[in-house]
N, C-alpha and C positions, 0 to 999 in steps of 0.2 A: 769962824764957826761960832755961834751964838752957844756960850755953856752956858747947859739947866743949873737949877740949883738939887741941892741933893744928889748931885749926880758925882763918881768918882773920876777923875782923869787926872793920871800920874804926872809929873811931871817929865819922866823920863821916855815918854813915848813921844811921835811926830804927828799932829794930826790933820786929815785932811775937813774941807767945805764941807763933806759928803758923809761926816761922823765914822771914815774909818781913818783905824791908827798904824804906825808902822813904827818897830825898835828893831834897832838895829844890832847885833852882839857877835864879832868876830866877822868872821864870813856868811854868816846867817841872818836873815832878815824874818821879823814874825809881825804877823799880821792880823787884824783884829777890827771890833767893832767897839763905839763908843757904848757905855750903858743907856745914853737915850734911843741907840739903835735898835738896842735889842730889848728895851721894853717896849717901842713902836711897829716892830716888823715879826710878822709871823715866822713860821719858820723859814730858817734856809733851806734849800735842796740843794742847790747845785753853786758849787764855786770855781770859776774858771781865771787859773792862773797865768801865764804865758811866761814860757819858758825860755833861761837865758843860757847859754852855751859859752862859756867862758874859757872854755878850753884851748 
């Protein structure tokens, strides 16, 4: 992933080619967009996740 300048990215997140991020905490996974994503792209609408059955 090419990082902007001025831009923040933690170090404790995962990031993908595609400017989104993934952290990981316990059993929980959170997910996210890089700050160059989201001063590039209009709004979201829709986010489709795909769901895992670990039961």
């Amino acid at each position: 992933m090419h990082r902007q300048r001025n831009m923040n990215y933690p170090e404790q997140l995962n990031y993908t080619t595609g400017h989104q991020w993934i952290r990981f905490e316990a059993q929980y996974a959170f997910m996210g967009i890089t700050d160059f994503a989201r001063k590039e792209l209009a709004d979201i609408i829709v986010v489709t996740i795909p769901y895992l059955n670990k039961r």
